[in-house]
CHARMM-style PDB file with segment names, atoms N, HN, CA, C and O in Angstrom:
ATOM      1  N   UNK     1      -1.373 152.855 105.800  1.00  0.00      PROA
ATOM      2  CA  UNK     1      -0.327 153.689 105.217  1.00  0.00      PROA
ATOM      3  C   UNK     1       1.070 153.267 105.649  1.00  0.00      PROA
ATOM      4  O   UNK     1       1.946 153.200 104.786  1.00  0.00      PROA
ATOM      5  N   UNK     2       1.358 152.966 106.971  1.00  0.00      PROA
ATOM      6  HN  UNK     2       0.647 153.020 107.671  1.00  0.00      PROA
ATOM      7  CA  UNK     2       2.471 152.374 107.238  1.00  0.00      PROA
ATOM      8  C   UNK     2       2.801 151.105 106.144  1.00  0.00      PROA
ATOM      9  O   UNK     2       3.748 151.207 105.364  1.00  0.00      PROA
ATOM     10  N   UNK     3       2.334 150.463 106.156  1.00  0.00      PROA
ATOM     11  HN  UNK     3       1.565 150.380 106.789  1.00  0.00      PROA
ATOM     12  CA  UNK     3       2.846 149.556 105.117  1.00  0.00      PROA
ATOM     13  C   UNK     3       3.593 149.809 103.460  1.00  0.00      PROA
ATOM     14  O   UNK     3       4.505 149.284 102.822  1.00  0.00      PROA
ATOM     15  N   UNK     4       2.579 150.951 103.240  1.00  0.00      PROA
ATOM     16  HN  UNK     4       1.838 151.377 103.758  1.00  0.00      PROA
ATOM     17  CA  UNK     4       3.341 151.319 101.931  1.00  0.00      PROA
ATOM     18  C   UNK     4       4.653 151.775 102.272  1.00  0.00      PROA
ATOM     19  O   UNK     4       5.541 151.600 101.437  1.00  0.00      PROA
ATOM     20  N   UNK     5       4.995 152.472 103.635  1.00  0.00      PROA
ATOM     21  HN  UNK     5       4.274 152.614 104.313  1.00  0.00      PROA
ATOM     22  CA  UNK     5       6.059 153.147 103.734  1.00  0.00      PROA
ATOM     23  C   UNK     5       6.886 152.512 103.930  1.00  0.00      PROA
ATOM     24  O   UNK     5       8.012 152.950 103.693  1.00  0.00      PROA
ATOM     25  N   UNK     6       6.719 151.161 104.464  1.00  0.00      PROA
ATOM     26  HN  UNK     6       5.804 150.805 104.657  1.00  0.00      PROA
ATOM     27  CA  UNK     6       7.520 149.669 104.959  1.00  0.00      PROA
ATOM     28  C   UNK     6       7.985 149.639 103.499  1.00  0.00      PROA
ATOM     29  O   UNK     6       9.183 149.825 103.287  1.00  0.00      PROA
ATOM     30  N   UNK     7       7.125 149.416 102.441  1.00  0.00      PROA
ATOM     31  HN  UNK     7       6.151 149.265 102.613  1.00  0.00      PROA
ATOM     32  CA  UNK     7       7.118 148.223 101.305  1.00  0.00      PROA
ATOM     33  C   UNK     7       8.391 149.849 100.966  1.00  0.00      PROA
ATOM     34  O   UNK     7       9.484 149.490 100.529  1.00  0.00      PROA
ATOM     35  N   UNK     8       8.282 150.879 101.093  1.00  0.00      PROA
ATOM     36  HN  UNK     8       7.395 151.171 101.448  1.00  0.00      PROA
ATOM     37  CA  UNK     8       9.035 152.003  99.854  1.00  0.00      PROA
ATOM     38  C   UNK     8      10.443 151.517 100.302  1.00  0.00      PROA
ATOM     39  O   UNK     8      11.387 151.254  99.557  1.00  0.00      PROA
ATOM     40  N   UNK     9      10.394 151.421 102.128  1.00  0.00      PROA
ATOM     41  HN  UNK     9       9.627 151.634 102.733  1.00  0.00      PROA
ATOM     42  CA  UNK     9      12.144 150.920 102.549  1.00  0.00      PROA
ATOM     43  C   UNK     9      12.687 150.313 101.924  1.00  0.00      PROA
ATOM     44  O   UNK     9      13.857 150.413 101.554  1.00  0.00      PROA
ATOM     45  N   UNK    10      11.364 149.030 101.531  1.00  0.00      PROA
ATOM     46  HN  UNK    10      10.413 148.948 101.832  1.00  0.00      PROA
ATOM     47  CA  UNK    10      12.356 147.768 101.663  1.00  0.00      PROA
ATOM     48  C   UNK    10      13.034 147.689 100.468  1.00  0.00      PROA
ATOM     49  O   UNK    10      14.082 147.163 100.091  1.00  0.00      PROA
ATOM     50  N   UNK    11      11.686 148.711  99.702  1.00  0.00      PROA
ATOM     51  HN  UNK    11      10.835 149.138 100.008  1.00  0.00      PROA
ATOM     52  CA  UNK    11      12.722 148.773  97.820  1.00  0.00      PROA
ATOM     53  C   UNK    11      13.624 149.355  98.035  1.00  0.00      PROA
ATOM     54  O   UNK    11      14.580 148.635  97.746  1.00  0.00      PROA
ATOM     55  N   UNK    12      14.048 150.558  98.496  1.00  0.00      PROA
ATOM     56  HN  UNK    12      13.271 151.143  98.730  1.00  0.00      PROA
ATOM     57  CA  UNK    12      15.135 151.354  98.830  1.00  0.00      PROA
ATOM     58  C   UNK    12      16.174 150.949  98.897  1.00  0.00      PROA
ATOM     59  O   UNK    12      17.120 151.228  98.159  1.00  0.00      PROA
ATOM     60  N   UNK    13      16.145 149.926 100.174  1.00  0.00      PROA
ATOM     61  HN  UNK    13      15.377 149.699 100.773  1.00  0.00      PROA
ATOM     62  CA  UNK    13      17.182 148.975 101.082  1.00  0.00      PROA
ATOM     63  C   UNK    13      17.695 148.329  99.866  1.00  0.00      PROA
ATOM     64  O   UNK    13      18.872 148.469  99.536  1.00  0.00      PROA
ATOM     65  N   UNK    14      16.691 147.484  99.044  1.00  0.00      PROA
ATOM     66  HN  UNK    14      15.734 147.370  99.311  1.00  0.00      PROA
ATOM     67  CA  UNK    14      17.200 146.486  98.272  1.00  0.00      PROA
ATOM     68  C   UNK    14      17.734 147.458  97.167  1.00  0.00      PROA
ATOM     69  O   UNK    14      18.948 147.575  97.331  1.00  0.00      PROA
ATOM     70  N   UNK    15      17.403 148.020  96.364  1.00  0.00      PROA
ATOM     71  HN  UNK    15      16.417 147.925  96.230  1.00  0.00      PROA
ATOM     72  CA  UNK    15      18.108 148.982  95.748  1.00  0.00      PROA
ATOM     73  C   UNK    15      19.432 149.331  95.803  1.00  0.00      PROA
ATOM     74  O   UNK    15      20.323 149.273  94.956  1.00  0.00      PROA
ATOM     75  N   UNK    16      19.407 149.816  97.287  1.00  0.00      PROA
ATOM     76  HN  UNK    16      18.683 149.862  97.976  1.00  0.00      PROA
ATOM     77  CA  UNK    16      21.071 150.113  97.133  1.00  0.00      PROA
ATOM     78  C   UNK    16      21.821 149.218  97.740  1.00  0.00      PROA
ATOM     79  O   UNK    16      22.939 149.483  98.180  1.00  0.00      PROA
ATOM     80  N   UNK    17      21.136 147.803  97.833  1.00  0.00      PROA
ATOM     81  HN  UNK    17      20.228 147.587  97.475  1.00  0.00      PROA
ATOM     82  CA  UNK    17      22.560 146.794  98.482  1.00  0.00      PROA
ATOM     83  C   UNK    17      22.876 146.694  96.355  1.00  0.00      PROA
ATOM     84  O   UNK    17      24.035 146.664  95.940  1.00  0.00      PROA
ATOM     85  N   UNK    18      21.608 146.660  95.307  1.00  0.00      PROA
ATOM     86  HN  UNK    18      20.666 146.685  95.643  1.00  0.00      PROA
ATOM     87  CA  UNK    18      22.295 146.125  94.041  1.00  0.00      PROA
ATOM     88  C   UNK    18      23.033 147.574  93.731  1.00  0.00      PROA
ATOM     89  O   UNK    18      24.043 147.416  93.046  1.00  0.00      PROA
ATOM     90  N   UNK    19      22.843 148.524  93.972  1.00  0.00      PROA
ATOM     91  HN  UNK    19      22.022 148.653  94.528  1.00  0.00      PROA
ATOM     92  CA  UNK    19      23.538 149.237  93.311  1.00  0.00      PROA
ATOM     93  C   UNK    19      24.811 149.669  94.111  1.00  0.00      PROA
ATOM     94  O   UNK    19      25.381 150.674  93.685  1.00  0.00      PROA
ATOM     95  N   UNK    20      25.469 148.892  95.490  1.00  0.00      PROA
ATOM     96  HN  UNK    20      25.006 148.076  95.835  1.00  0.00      PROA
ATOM     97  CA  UNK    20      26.416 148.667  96.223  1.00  0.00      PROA
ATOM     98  C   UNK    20      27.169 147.245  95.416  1.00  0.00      PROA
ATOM     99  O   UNK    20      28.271 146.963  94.946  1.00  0.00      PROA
ATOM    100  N   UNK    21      25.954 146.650  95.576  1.00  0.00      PROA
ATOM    101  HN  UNK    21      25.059 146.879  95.958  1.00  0.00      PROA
ATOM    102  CA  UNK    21      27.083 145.181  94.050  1.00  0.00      PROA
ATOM    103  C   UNK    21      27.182 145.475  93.174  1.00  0.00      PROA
ATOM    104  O   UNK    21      27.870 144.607  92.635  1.00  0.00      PROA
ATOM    105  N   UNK    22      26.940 146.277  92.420  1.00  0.00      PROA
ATOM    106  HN  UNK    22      26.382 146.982  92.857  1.00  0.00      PROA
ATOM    107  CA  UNK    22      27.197 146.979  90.839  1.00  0.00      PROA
ATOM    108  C   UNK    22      28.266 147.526  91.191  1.00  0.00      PROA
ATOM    109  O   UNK    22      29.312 147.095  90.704  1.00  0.00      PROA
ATOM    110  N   UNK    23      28.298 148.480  92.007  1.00  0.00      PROA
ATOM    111  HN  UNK    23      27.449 148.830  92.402  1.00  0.00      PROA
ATOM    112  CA  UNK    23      30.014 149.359  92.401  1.00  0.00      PROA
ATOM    113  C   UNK    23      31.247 148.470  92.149  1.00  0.00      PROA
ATOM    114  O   UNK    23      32.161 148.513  91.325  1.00  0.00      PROA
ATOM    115  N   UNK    24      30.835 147.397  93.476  1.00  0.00      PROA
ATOM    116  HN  UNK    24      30.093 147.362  94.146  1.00  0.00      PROA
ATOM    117  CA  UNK    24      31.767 146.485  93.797  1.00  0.00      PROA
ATOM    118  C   UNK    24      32.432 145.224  92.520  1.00  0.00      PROA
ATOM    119  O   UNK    24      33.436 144.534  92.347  1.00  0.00      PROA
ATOM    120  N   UNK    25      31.358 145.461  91.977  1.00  0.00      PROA
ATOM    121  HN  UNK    25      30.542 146.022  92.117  1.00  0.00      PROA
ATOM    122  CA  UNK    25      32.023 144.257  90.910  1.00  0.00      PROA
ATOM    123  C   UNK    25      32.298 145.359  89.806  1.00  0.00      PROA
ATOM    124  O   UNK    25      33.155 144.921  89.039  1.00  0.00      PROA
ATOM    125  N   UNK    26      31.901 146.578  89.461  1.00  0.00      PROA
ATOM    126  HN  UNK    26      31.205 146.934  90.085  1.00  0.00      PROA
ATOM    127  CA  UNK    26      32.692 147.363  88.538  1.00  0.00      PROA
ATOM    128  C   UNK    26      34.599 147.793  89.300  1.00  0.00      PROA
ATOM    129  O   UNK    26      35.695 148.077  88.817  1.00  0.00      PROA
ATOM    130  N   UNK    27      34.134 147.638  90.406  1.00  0.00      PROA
ATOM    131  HN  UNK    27      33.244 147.408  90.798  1.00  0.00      PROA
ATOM    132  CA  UNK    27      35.863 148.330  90.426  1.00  0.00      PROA
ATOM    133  C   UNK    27      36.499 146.662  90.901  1.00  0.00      PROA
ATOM    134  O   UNK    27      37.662 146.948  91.186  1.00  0.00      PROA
ATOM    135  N   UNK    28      36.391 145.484  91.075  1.00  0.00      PROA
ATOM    136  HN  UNK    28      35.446 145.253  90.843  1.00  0.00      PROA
ATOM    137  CA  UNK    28      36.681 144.487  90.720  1.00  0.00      PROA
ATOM    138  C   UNK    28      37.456 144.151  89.392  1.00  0.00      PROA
ATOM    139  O   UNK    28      38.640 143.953  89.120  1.00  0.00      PROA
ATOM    140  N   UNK    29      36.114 144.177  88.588  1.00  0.00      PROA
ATOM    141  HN  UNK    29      35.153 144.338  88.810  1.00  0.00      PROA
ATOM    142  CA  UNK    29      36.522 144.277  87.138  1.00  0.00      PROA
ATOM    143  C   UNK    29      37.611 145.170  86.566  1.00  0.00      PROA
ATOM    144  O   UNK    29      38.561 144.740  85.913  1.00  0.00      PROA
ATOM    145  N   UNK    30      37.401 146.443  86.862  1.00  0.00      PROA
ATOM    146  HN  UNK    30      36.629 146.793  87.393  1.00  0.00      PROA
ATOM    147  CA  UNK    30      38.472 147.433  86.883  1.00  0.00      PROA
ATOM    148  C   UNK    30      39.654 147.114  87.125  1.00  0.00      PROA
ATOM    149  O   UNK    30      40.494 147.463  86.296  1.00  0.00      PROA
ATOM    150  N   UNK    31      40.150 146.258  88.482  1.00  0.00      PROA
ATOM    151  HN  UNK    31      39.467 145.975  89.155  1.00  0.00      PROA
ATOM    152  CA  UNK    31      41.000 146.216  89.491  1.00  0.00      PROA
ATOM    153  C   UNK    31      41.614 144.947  88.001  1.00  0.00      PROA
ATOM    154  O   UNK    31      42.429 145.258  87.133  1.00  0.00      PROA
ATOM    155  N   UNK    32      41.111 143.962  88.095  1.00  0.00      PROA
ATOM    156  HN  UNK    32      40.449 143.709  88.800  1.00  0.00      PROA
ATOM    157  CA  UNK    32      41.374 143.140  86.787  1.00  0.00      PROA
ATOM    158  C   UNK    32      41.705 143.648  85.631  1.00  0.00      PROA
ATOM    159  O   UNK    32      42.751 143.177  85.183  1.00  0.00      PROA
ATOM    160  N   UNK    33      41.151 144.506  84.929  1.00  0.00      PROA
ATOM    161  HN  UNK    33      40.302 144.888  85.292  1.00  0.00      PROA
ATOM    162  CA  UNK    33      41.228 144.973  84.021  1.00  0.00      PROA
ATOM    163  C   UNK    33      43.172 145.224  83.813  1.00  0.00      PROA
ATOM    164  O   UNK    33      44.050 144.630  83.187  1.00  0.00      PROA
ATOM    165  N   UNK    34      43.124 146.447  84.744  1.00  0.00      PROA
ATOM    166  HN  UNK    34      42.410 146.929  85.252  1.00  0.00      PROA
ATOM    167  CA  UNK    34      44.564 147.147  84.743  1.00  0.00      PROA
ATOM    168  C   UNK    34      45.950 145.510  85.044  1.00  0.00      PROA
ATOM    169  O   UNK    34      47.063 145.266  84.577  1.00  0.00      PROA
ATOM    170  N   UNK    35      45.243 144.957  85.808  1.00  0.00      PROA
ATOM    171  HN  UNK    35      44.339 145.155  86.188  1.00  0.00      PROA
ATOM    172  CA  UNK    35      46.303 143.727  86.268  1.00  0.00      PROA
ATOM    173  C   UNK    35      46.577 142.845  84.651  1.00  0.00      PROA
ATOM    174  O   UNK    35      47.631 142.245  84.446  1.00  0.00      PROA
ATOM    175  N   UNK    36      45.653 142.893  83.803  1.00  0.00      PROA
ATOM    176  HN  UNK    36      44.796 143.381  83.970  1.00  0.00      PROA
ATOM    177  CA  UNK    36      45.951 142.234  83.187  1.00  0.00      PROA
ATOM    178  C   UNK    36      47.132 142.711  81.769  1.00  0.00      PROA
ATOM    179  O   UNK    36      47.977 142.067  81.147  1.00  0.00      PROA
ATOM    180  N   UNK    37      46.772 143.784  81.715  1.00  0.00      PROA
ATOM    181  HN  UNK    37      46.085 144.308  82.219  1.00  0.00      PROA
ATOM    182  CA  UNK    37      47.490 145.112  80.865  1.00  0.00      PROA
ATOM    183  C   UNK    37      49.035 143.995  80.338  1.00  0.00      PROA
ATOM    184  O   UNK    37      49.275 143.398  79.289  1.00  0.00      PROA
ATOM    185  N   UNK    38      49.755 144.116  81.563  1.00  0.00      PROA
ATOM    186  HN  UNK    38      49.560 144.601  82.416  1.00  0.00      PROA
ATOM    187  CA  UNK    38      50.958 143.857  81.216  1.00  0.00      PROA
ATOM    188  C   UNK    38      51.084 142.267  80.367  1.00  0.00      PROA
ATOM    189  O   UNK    38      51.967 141.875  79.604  1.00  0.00      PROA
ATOM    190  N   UNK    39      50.125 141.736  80.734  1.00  0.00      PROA
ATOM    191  HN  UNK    39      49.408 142.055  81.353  1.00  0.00      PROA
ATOM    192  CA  UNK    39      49.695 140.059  80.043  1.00  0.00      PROA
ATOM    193  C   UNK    39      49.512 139.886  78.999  1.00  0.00      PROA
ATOM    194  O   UNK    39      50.108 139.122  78.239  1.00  0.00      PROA
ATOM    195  N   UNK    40      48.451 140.734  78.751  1.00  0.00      PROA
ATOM    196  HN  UNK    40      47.967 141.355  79.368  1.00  0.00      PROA
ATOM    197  CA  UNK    40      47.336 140.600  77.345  1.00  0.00      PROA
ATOM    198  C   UNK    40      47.886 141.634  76.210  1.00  0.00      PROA
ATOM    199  O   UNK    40      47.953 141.280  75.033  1.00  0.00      PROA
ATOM    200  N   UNK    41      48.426 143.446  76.810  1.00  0.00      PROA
ATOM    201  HN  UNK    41      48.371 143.734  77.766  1.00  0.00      PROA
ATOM    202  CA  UNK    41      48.696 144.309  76.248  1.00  0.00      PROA
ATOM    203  C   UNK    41      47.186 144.825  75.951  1.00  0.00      PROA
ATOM    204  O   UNK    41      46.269 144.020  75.792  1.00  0.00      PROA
ATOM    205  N   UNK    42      46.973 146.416  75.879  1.00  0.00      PROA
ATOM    206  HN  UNK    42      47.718 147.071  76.008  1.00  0.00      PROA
ATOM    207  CA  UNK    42      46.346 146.913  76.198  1.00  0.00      PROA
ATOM    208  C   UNK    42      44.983 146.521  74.722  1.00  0.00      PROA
ATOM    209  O   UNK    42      43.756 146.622  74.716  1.00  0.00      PROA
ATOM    210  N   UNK    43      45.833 146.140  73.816  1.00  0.00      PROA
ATOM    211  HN  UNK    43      46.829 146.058  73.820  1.00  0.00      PROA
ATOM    212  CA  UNK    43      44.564 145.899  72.677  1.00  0.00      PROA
ATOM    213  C   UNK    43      44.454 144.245  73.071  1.00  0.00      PROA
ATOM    214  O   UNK    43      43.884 143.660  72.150  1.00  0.00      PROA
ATOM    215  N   UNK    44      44.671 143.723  73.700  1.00  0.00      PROA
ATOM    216  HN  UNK    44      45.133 144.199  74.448  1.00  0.00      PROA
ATOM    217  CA  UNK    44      44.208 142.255  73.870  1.00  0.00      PROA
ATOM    218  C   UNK    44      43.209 142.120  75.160  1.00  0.00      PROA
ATOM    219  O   UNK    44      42.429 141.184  75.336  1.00  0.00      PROA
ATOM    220  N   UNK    45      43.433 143.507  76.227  1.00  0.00      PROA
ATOM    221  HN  UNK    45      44.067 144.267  76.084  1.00  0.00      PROA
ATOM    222  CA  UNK    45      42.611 143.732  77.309  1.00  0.00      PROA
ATOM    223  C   UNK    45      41.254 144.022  76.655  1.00  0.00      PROA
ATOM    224  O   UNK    45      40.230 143.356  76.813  1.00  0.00      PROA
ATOM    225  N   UNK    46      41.385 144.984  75.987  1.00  0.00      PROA
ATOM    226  HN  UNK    46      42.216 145.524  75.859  1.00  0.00      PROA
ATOM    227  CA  UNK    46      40.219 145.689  75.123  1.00  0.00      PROA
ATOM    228  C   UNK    46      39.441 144.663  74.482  1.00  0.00      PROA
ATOM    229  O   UNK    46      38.286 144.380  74.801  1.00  0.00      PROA
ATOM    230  N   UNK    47      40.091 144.130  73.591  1.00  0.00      PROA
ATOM    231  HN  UNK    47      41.029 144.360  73.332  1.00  0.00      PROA
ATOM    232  CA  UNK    47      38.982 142.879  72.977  1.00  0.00      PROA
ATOM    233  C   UNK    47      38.707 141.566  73.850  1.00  0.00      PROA
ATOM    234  O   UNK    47      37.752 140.841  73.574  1.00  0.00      PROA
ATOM    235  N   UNK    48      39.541 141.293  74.874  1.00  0.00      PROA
ATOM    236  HN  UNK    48      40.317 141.882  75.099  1.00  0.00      PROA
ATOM    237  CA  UNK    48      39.020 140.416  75.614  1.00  0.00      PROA
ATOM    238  C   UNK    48      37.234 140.831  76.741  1.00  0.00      PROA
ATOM    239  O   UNK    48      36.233 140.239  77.146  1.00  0.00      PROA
ATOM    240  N   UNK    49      37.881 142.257  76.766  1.00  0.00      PROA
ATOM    241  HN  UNK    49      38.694 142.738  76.437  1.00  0.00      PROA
ATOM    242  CA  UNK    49      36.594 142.971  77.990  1.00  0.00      PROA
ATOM    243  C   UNK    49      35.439 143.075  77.459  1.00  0.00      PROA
ATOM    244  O   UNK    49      34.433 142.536  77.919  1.00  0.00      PROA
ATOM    245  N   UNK    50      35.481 143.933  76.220  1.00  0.00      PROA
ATOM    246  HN  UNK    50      36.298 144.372  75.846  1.00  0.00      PROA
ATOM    247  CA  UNK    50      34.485 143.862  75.272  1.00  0.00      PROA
ATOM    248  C   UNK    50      35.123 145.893  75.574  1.00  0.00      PROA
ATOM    249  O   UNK    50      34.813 146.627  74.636  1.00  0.00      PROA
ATOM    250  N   UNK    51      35.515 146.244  76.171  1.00  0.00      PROA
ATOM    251  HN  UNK    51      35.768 145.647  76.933  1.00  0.00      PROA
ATOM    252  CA  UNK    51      35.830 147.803  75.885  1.00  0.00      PROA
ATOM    253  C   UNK    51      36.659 147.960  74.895  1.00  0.00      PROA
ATOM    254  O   UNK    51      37.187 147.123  74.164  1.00  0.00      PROA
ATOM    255  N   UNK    52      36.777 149.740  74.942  1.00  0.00      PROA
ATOM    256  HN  UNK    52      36.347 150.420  75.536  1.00  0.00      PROA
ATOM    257  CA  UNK    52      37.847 150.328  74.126  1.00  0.00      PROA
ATOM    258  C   UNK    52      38.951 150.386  74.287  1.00  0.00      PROA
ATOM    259  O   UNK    52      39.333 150.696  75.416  1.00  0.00      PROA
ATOM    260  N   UNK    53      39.902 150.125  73.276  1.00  0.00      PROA
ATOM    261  HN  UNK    53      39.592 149.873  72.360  1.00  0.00      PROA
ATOM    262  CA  UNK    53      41.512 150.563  73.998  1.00  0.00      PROA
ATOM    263  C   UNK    53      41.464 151.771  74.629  1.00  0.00      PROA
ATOM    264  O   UNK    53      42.177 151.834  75.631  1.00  0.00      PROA
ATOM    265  N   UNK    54      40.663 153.031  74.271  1.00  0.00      PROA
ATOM    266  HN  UNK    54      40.084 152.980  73.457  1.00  0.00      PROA
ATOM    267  CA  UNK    54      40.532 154.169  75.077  1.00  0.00      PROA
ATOM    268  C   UNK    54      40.267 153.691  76.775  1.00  0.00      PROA
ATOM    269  O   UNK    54      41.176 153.862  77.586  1.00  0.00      PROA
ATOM    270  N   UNK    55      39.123 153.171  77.137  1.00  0.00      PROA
ATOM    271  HN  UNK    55      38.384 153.033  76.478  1.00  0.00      PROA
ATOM    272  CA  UNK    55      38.745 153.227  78.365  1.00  0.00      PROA
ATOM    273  C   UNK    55      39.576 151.993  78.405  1.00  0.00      PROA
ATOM    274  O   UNK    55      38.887 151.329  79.180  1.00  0.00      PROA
ATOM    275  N   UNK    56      40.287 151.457  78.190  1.00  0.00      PROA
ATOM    276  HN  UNK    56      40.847 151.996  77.561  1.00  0.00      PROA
ATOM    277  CA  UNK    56      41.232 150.518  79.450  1.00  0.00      PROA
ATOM    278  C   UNK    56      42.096 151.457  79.248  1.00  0.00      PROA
ATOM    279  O   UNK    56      42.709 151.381  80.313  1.00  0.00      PROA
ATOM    280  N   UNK    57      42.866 152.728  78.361  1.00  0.00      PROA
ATOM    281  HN  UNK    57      42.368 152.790  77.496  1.00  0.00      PROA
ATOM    282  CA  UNK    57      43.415 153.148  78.537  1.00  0.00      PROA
ATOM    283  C   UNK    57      43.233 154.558  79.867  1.00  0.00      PROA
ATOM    284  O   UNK    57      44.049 155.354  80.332  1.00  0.00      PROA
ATOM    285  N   UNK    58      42.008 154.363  80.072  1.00  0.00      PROA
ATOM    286  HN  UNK    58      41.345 153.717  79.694  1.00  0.00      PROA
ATOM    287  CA  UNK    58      41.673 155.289  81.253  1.00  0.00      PROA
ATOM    288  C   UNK    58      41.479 154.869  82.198  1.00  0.00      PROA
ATOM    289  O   UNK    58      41.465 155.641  83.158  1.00  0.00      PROA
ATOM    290  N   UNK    59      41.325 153.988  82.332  1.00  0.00      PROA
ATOM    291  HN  UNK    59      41.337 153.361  81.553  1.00  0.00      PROA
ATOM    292  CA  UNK    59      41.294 152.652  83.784  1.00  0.00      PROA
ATOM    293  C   UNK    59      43.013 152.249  84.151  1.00  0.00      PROA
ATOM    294  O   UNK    59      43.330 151.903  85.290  1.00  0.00      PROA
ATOM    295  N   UNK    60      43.976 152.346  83.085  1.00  0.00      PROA
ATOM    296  HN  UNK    60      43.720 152.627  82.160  1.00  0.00      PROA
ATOM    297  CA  UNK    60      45.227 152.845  83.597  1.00  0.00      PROA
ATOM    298  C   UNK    60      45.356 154.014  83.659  1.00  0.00      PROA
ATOM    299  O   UNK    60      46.366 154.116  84.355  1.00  0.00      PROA
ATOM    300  N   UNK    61      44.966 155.224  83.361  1.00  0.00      PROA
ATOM    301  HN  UNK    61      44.146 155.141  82.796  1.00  0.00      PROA
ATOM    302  CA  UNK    61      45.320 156.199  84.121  1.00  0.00      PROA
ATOM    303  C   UNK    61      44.945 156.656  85.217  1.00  0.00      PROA
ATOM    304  O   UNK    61      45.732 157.339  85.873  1.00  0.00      PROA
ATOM    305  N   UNK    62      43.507 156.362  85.736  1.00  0.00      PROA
ATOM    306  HN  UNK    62      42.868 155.807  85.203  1.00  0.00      PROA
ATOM    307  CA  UNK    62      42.965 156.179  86.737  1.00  0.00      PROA
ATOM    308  C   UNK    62      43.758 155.545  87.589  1.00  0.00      PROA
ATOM    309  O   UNK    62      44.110 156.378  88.424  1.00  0.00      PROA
ATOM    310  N   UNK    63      44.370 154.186  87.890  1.00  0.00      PROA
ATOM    311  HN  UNK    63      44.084 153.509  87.211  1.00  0.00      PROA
ATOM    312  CA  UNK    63      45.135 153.443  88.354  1.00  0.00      PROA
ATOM    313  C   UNK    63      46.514 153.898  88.852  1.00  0.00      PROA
ATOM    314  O   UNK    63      47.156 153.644  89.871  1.00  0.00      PROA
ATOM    315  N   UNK    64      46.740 154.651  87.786  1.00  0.00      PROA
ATOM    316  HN  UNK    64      46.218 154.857  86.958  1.00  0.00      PROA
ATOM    317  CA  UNK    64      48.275 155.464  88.088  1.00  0.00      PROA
ATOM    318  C   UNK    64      47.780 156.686  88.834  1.00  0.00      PROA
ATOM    319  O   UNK    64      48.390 157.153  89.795  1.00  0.00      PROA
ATOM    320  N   UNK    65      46.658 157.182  88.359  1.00  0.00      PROA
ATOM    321  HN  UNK    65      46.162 156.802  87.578  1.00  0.00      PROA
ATOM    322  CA  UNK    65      46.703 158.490  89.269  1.00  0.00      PROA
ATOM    323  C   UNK    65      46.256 158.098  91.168  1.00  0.00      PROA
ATOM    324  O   UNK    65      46.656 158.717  92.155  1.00  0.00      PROA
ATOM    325  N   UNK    66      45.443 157.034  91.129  1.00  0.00      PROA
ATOM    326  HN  UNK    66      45.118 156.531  90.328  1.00  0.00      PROA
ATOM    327  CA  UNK    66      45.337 156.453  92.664  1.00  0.00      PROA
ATOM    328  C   UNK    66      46.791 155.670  93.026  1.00  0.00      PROA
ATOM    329  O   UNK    66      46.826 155.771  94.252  1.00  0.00      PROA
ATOM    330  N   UNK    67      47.448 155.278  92.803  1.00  0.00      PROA
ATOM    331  HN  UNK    67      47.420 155.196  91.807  1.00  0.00      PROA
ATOM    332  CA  UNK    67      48.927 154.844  92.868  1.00  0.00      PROA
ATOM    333  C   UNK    67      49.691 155.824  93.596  1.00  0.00      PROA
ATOM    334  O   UNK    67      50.168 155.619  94.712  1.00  0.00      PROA
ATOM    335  N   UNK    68      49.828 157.209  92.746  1.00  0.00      PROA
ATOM    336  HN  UNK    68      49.441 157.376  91.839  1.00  0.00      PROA
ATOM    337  CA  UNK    68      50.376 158.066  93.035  1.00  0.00      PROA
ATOM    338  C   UNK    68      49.901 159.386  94.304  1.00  0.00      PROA
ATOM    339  O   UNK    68      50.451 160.376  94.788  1.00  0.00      PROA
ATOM    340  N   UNK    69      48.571 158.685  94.445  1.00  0.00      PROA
ATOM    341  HN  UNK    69      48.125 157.881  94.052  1.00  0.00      PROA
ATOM    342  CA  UNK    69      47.983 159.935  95.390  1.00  0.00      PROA
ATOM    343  C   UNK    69      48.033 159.174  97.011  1.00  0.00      PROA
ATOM    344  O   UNK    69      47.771 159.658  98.112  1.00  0.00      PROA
ATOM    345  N   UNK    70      48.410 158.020  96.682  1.00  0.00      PROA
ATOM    346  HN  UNK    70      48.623 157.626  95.787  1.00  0.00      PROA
ATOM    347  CA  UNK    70      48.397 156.594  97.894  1.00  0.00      PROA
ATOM    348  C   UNK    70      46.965 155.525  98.311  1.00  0.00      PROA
ATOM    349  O   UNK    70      46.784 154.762  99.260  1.00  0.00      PROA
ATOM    350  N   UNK    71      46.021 155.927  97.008  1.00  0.00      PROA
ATOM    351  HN  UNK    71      46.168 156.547  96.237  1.00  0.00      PROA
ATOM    352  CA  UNK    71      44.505 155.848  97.339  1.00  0.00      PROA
ATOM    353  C   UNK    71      44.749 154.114  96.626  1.00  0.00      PROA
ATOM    354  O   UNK    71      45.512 153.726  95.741  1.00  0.00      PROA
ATOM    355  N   UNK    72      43.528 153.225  97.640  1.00  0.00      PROA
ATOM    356  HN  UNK    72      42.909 153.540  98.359  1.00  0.00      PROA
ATOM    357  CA  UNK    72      43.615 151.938  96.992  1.00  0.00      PROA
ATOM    358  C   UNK    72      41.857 152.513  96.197  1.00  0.00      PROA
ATOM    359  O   UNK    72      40.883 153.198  96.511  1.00  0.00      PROA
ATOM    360  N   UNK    73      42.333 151.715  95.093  1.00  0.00      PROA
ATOM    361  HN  UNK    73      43.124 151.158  94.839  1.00  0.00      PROA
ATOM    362  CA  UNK    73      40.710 152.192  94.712  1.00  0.00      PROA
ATOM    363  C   UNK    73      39.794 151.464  95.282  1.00  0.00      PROA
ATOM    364  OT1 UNK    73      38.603 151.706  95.087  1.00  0.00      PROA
TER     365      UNK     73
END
């Protein structure tokens, strides 16, 4: 029985290191996303990402609202 309980960790463990790299490369991407805004303009972000002008438009407001609260995202 110990072993199954080994084998449940180790999925666990591994589990949340990918769903710790999923985080990390979504607010990466994010972090990109908004940087590029002023470059591309917000409909050239959108079709380059594959998103909506809506959600890059919420990934700058998101951005502005951590800006303003002093939070790095």
């Amino acid at each position: 029985m110990t072993g199954i309980g080994r084998t449940m960790t180790g999925v666990a463990d591994a589990l949340r290191d990918v769903v710790d790299a999923y985080k990390k490369a979504r607010r990466q991407r994010d972090e990109m996303i908004v940087a590029a805004v002023p470059v591309l303009g917000q409909h050239g972000v959108a079709e380059a990402s594959g998103l909506s002008r809506r959600r890059v438009r919420q990934l700058l407001a998101e951005a502005e609202a951590a800006d303003r609260q002093g939070d790095p995202q």
